[in-house]
C-alpha positions as semicolon CSV with decimal commas, in nm:
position;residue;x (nm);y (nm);z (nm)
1;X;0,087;0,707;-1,125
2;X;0,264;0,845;-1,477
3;X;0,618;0,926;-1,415
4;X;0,660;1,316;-1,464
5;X;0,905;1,394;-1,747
6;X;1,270;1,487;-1,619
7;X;1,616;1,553;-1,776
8;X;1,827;1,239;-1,747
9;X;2,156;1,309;-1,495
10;X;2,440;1,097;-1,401
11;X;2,693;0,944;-1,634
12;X;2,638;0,841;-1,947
13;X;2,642;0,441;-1,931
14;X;2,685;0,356;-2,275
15;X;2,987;0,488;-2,256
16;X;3,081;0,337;-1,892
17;X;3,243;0,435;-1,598
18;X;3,541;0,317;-1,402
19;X;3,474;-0,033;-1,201
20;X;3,645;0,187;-0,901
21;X;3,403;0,440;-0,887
22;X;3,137;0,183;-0,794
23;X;3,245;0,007;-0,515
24;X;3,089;-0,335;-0,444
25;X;2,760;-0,277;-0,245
26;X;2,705;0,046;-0,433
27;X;2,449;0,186;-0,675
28;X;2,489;0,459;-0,914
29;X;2,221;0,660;-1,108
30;X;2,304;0,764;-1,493
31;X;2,147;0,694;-1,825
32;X;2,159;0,488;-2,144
33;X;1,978;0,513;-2,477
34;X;1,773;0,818;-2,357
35;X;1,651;0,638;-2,036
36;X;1,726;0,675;-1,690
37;X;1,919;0,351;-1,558
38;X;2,017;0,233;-1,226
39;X;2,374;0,034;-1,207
40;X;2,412;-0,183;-0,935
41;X;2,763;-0,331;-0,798
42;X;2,705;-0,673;-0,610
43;X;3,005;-0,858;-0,622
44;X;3,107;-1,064;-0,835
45;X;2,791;-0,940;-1,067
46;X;2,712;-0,625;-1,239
47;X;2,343;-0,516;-1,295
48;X;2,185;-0,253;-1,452
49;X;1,773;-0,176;-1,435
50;X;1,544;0,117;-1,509
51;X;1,641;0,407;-1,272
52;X;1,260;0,515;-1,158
53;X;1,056;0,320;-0,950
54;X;0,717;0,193;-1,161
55;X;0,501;0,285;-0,867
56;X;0,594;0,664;-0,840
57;X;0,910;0,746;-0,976
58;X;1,157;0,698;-0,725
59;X;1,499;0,748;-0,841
60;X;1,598;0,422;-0,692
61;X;2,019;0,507;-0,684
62;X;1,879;0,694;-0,373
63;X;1,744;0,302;-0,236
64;X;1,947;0,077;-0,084
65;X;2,071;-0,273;-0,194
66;X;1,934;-0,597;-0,020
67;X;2,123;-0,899;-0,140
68;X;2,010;-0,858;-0,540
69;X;1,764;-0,651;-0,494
70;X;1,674;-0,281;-0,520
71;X;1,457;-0,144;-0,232
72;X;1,238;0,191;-0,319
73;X;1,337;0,490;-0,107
74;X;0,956;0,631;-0,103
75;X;0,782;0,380;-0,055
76;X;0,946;0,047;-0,032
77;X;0,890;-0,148;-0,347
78;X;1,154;-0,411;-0,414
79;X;1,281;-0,504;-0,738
80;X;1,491;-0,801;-0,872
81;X;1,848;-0,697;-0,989
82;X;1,880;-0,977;-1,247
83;X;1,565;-0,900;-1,448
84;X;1,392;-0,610;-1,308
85;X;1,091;-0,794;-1,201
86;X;0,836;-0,610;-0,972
87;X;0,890;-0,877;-0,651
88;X;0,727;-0,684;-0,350
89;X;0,415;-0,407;-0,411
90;X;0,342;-0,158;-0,424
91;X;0,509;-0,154;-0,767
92;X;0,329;-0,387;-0,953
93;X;0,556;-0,329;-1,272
94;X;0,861;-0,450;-1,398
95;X;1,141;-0,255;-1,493
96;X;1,312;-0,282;-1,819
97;X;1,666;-0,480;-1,747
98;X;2,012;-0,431;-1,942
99;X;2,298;-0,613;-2,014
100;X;2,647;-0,504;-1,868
101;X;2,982;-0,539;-1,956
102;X;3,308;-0,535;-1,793
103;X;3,686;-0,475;-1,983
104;X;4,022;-0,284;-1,925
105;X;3,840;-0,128;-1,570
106;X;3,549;0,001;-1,721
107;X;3,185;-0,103;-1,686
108;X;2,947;-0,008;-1,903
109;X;2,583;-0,096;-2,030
110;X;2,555;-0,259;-2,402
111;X;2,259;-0,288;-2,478
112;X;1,854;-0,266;-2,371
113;X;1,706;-0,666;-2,307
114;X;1,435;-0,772;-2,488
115;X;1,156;-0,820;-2,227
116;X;1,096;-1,147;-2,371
117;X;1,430;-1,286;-2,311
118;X;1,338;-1,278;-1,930
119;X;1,152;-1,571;-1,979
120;X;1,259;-1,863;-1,763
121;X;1,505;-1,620;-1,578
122;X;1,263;-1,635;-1,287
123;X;1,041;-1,425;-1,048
124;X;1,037;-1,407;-0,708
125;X;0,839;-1,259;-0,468
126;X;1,060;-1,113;-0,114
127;X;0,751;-1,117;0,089
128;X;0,795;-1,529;0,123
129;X;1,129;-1,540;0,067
130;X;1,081;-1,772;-0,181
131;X;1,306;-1,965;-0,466
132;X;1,287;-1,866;-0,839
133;X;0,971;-1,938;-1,035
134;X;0,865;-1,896;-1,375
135;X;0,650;-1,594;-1,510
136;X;0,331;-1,619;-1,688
137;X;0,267;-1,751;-2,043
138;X;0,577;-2,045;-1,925
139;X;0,472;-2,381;-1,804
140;X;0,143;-2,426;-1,646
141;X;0,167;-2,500;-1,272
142;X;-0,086;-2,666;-1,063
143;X;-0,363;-2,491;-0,914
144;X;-0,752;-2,474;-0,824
145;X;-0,953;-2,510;-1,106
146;X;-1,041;-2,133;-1,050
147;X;-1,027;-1,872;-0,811
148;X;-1,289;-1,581;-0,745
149;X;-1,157;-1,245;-0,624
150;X;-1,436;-1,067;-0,385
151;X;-1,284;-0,685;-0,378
152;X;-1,067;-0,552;-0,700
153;X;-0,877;-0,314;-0,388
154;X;-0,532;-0,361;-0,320
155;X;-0,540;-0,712;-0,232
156;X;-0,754;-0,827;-0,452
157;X;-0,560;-0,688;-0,783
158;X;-0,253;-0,774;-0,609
159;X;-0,322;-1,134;-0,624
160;X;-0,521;-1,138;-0,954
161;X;-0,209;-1,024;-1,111
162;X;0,006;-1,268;-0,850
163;X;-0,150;-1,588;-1,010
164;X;-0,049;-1,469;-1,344
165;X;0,256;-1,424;-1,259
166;X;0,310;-1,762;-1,114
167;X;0,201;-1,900;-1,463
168;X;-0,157;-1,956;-1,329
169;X;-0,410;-2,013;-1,621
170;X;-0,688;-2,140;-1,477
171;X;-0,998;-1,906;-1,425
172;X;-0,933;-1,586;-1,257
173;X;-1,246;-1,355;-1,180
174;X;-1,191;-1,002;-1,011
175;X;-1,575;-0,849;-0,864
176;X;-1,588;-0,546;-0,702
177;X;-1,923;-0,286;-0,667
178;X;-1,655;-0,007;-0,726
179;X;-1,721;0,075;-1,145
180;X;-1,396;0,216;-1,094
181;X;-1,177;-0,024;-0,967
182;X;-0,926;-0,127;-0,911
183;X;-0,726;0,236;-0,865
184;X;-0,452;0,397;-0,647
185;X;-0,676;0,469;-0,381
186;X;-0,353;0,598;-0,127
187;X;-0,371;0,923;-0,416
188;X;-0,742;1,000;-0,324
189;X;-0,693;1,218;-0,017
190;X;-0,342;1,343;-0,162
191;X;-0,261;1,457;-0,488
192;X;-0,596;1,395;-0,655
193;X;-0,784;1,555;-0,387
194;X;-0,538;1,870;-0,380
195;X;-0,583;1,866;-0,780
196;X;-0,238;1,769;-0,784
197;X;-0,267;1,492;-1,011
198;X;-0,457;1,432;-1,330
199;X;-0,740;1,150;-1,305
200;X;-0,586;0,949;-1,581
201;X;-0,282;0,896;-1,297
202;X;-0,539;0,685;-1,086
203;X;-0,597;0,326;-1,254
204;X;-0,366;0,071;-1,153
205;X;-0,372;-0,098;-1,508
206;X;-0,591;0,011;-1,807
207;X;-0,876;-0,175;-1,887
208;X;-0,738;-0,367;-2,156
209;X;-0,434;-0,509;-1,899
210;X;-0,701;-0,755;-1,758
211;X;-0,852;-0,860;-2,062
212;X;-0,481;-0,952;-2,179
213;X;-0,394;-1,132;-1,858
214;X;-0,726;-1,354;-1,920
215;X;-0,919;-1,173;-1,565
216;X;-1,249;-1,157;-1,616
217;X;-1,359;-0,789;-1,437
218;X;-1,738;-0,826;-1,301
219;X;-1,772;-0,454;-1,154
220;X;-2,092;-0,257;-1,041
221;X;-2,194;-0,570;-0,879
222;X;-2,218;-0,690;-0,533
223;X;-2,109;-1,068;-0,363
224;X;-2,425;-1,123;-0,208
225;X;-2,410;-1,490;-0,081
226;X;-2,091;-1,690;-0,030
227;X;-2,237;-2,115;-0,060
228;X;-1,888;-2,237;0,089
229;X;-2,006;-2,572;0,084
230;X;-2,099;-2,534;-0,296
231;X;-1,757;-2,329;-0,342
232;X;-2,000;-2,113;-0,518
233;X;-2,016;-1,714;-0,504
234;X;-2,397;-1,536;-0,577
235;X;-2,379;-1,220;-0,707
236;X;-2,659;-0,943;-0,704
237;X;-2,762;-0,968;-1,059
238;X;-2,828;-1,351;-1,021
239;X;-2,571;-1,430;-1,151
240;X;-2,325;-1,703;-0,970
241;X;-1,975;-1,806;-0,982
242;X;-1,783;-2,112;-0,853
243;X;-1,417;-2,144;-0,749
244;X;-1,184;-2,402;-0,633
245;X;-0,981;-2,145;-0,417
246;X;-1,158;-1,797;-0,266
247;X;-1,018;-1,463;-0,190
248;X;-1,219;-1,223;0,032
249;X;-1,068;-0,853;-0,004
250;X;-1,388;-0,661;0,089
251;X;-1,201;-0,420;0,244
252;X;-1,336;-0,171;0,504
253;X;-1,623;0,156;0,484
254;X;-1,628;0,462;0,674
255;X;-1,761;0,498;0,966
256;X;-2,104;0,726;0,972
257;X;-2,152;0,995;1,254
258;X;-2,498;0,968;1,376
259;X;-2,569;1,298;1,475
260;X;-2,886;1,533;1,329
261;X;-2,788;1,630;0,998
262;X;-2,553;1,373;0,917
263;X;-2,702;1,313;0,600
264;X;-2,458;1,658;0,484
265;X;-2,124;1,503;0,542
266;X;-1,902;1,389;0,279
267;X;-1,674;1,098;0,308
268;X;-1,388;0,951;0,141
269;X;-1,329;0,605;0,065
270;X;-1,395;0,553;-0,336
271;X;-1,313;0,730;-0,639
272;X;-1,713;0,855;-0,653
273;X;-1,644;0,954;-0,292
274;X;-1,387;1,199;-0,400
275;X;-1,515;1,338;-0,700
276;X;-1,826;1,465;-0,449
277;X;-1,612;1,608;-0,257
278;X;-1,457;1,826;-0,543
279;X;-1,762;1,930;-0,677
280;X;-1,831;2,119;-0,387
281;X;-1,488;2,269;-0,351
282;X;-1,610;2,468;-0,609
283;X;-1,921;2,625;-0,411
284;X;-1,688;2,653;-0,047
285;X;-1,474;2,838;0,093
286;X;-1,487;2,738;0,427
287;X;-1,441;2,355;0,503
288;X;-1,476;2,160;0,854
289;X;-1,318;1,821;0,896
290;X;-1,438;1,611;1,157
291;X;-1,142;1,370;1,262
292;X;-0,776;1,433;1,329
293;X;-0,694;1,069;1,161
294;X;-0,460;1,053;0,905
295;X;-0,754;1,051;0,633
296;X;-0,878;1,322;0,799
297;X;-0,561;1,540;0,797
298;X;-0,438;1,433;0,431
299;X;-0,776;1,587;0,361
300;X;-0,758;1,886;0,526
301;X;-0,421;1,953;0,381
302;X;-0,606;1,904;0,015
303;X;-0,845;2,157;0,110
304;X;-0,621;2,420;0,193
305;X;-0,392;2,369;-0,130
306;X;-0,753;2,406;-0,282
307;X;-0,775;2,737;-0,121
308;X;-1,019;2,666;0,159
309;X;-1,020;2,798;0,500
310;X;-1,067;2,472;0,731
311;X;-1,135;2,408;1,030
312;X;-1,024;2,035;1,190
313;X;-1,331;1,921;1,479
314;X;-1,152;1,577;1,700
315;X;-1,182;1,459;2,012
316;X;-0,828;1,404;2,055
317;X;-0,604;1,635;2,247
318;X;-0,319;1,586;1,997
319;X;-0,380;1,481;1,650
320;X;-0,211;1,143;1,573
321;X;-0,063;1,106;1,896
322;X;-0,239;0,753;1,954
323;X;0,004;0,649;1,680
324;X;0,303;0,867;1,636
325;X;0,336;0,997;1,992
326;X;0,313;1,364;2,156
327;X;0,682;1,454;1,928
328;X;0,509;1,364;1,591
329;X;0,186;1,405;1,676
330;X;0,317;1,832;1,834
331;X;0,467;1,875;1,518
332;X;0,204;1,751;1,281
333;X;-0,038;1,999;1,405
334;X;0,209;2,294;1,380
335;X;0,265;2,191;1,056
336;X;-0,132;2,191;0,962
337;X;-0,144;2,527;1,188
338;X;0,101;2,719;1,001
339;X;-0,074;2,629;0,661
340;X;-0,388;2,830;0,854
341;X;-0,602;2,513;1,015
342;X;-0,784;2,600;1,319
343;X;-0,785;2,313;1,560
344;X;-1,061;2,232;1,754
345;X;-0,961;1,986;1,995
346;X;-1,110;1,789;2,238
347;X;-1,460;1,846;2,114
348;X;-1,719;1,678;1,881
349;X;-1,987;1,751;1,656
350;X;-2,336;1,752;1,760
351;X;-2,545;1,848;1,499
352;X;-2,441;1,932;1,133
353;X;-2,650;2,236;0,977
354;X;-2,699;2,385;0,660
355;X;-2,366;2,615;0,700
356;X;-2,202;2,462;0,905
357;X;-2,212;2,223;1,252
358;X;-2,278;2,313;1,623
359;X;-1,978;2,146;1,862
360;X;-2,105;1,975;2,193
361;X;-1,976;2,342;2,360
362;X;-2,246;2,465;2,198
363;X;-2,001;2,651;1,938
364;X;-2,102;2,719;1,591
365;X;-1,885;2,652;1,313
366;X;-1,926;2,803;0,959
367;X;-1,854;2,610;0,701
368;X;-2,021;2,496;0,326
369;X;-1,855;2,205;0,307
370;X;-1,803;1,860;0,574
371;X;-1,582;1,619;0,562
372;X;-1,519;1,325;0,809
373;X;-1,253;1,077;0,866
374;X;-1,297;0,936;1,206
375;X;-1,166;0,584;1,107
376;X;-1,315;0,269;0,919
377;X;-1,489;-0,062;1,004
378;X;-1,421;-0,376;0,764
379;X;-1,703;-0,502;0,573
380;X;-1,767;-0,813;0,756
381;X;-2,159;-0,878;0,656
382;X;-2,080;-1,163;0,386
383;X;-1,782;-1,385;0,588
384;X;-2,030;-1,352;0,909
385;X;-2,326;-1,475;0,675
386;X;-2,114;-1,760;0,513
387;X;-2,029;-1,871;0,921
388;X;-1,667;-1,769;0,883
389;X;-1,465;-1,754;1,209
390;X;-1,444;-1,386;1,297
391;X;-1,202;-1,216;1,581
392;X;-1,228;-0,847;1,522
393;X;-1,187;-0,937;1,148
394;X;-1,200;-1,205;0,937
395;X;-0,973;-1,468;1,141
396;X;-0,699;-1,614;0,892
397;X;-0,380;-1,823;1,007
398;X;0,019;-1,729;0,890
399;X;-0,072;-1,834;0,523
400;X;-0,378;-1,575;0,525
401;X;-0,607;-1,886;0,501
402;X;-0,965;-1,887;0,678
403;X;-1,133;-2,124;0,879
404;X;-1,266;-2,279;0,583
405;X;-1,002;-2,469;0,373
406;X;-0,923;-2,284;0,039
407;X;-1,092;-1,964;0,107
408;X;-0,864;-1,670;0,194
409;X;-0,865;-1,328;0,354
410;X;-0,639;-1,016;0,286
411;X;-0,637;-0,664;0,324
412;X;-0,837;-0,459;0,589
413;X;-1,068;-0,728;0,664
414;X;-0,805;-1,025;0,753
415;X;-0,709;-1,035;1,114
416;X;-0,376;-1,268;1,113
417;X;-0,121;-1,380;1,365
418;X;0,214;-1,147;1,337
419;X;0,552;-1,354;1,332
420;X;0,727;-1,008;1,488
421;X;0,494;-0,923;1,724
422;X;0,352;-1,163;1,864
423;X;-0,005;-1,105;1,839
424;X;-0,286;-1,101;1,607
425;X;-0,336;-0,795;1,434
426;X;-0,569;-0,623;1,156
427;X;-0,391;-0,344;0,941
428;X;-0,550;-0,082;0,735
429;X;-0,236;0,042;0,508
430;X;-0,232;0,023;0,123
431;X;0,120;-0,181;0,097
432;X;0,004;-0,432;0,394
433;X;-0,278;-0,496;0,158
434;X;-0,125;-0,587;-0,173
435;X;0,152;-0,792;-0,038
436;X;-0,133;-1,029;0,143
437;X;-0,267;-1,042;-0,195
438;X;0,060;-1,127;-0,334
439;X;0,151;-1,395;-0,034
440;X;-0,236;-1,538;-0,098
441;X;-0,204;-1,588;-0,444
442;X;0,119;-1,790;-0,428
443;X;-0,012;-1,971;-0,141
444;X;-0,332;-2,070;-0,368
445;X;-0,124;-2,234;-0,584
446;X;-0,006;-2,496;-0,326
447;X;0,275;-2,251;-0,148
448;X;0,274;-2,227;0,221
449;X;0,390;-1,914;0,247
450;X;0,351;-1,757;0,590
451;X;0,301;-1,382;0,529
452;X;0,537;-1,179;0,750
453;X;0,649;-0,876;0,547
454;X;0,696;-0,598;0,796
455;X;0,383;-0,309;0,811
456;X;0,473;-0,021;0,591
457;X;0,238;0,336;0,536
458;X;0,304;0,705;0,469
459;X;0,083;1,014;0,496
460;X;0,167;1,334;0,319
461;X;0,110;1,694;0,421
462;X;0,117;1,977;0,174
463;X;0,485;1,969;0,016
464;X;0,639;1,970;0,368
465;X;0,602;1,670;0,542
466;X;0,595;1,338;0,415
467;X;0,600;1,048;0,705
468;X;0,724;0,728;0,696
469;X;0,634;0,447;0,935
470;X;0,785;0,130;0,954
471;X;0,682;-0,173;1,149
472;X;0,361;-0,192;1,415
473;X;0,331;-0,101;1,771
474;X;0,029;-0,019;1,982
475;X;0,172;0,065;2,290
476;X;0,525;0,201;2,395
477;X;0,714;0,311;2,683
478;X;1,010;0,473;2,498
479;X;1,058;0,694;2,231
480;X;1,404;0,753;2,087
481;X;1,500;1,056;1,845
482;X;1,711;1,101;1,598
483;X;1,794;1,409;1,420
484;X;1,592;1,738;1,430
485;X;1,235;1,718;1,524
486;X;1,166;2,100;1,451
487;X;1,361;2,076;1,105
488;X;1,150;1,824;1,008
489;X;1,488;1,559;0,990
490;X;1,483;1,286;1,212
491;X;1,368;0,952;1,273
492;X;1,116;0,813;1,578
493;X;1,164;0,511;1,709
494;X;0,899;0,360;1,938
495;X;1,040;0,111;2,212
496;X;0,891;-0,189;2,427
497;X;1,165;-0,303;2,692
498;X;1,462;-0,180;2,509
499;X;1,339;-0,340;2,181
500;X;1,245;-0,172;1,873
501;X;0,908;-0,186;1,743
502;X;0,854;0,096;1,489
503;X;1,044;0,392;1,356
504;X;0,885;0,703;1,198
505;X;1,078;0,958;0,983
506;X;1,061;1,234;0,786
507;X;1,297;1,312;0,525
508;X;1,519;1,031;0,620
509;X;1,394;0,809;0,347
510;X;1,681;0,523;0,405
511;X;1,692;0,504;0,751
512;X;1,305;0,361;0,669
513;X;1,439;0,116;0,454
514;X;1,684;0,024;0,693
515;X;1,448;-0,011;0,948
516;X;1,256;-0,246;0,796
517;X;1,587;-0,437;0,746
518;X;1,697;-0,497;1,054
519;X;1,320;-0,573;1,176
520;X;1,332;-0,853;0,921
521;X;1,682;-1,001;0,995
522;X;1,572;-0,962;1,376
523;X;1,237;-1,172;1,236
524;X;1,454;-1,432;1,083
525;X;1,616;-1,531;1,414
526;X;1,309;-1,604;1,549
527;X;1,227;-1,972;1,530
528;X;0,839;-1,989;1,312
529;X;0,577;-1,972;1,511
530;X;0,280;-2,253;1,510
531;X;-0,016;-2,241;1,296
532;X;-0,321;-2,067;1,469
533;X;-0,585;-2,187;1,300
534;X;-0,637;-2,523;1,079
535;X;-0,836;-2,469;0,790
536;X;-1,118;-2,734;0,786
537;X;-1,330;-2,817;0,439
538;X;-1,686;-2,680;0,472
């Protein structure tokens, strides 16, 4: 997403400040040469980066400071200190790096660094935890002889743009059915749909970023046969392409009430998806939206900033409580309520009619538009075909490898063995996604990097309530809160036998970042857990 323009604040770091006012461990927010810079104090070293986060514009001063690194306060990206490289999505852009200078007690920033001069300085990537390695366009490093990319979603670009950065330059071929792709997706059922944000805001890249990075794009076409013995990928226009390593990032679809009628509802998943949805915004002013999920709700909440009276049809007794709790789940309908949702809980949809549905109560609902989100399944048709091992997902080990040596899962469709937890566990979020893609690419390249980066999503709600959730439980038998539920100030955490599992907040930004600290130094005391399942040639 563009940045929005904003008047720069803070000191003035061309001139520089006093070393004292930035006390070791401490970040400050100002400005030099008409840009907004972030100045980091990590004793003995002095750093100073680009003060807005390249994913949404975080003013990072307000992140906290991991070793040399710069965590996001929205939404988690990490950042090296000593060059400004992108490390951990969802940022998948660097920020511009300066030089910094220290006499007589003051610190200040001289000058901006030529990206170019980064070269050699290194890039590494916090989701393996890994030692320096060079950047793209540097020395060659060993690899397969090509790689094919099925799915140009958040894995898939994550790790197209991965192998490039690891100074990959063999083959790299992105294919996806999507025209579209790849695009913020997360921004569909927010922003976008509330008209919010421009359409220009979606891409991830422009076009002409993969034709620099050498990726060749094959979009509008389908995978349709995987020959694993062959390492050879058919595609629907007859067209075929080989690959010495294979990454399978299909993703997941809706799933399709099949009820009389059903052929009216709208759902959301693509880019296409969305823009049908908006065309009939126009033509409504009622809406019904079948699903208290989080899909579901972001949706709703884009309605009503559209100006639409809507209804929300679940099953549930509680929206979200399955995953936040009664608390969360209490306050997330009041929330929805007070915006003017009606609630109908409890119930489902029968039969979907011209102008509206008829509930299993035999109610009638009036609406001109439906929407559902009632949850996805992942698109499993071509790993099943190719005789992939499946387990509610595509089964992959700690490195996010198959069954099938050098073929790969990621995303919502790889099912993987969780270092914290403890169990094996398939993950729709966004971030989970690209930082598979990211841990997948490096691990192409002859890496064994075992992916345990701790779960991260949020879900927005109008302009009032923004949640973050940090790490992954199922099941609890304790909540503990802190702050003010009803002020919408506080942070959730979900317990198993006195141990923490996951913490949700709202408007307590760093105590999400923190959380996912201490679940990853709690993760690094473990001892590493076996490998699950051996990869075997086809």
């Amino acid at each position: 997403m563009s940045e929005q323009s904003e008047e720069l604040t803070g000191p003035d770091l061309t001139k520089g400040i006093e070393v004292s006012s930035v006390p070791p461990g401490q970040l400050i927010g100002g400005h030099a040469f008409g840009e907004p810079v972030l100045l980091a104090h990590v004793e003995p070293n002095w750093f100073a980066v680009g003060g807005k986060c390249t994913h949404y514009g975080a003013p990072l001063h307000e992140g906290i400071l991991v070793s040399e690194t710069i965590r996001c306060p929205w939404h988690h990206a990490c950042f090296e200190l000593h060059n400004g490289a992108a490390s951990c999505a969802p940022a998948l852009n660097d920020l511009p790096s300066y030089d910094v200078a220290v006499e007589n007690n003051i610190v200040r920033v001289t000058r901006k660094r030529d990206p170019g001069q980064l070269k050699g300085e290194g890039h590494r990537t916090r989701a393996s935890r890994a030692p320096d390695h060079v950047l793209f366009e540097e020395i060659p490093v060993s690899g397969p002889k090509s790689v094919v990319i099925i799915g140009a979603g958040a894995a898939g670009n994550a790790c197209a743009e991965m192998l490039r950065r690891e100074a990959y330059r063999g083959p790299v071929t992105l294919i996806d059915p999507d025209p579209e792709a790849p695009y913020d997706r997360p921004n569909l059922s927010k922003d976008y749909l509330a008209g919010n944000a421009p359409e220009e805001w979606l891409p991830l890249h422009p076009k002409e970023f993969y034709e620099t990075q050498r990726i060749e794009f094959v979009s509008g076409v389908e995978a349709a046969k995987l020959d694993l013995k062959a390492k050879r990928v058919h595609l629907s226009d007859g067209s075929t392409r080989d690959y010495g390593c294979l990454l399978i990032a299909t993703g997941a679809a809706p799933i399709r009430l099949d009820v009389p009628g059903g052929d009216r509802i709208l759902y959301l998943r693509s880019l296409r998806d969305c823009r049908a949805i908006i065309d009939k915004i126009g033509k409504a002013r009622k809406a019904i939206v079948i699903g208290a999920s989080f899909i579901g709700l972001e949706v709703a909440a884009s309605l009503v900033t559209r100006g639409l009276k809507v209804s929300v049809v679940a099953l549930e007794n509680l929206p979200l409580e399955r995953v936040l709790g009664a608390d969360l789940g209490g306050l997330v309908k009041r929330v929805h309520e007070e915006q003017g949702v009606t609630f109908y809980l409890g119930r489902t949809v029968k039969t979907v009619e011209e102008n509206g549905v008829v509930l299993d109560d035999g109610s009638r609902l009036e609406a001109e538009l439906v929407v559902a989100g009632v949850g996805v399944r992942p698109k499993l048709e071509l790993a099943k075909a190719a005789g992939l091992k499946l387990d509610n997902g595509l089964a992959v080990n700690e490195f996010l490898e198959t069954s099938v040596n050098g073929v790969f899962a990621a995303g919502d469709v790889a099912r993987w063995p969780d270092a914290y937890s403890d169990v094996r566990l398939r993950i729709e979020h966004w971030v989970v996604a690209e930082r598979q893609g990211q841990v997948v690419a490096r691990n192409m390249l002859g890496h064994r990097d075992r992916f345990d980066d701790i779960p991260f999503f949020w879900s927005a709600h109008y302009d009032k309530l923004t949640i973050h959730y940090t790490g992954h439980v199922e099941k609890w038998d304790a909540t503990k809160i802190e702050g003010d539920l009803n002020k919408m100030d506080c942070a959730v955490s979900y317990m198993v036998n006195g141990k923490r599992r996951a913490v949700a907040t709202i408007n307590r930004d760093n105590r999400s970042l923190q959380a996912e600290v201490e679940l990853e130094t709690e993760l690094l005391l473990k001892p590493p857990p076996l490998v699950t399942i051996e990869a075997q040639e086809a």
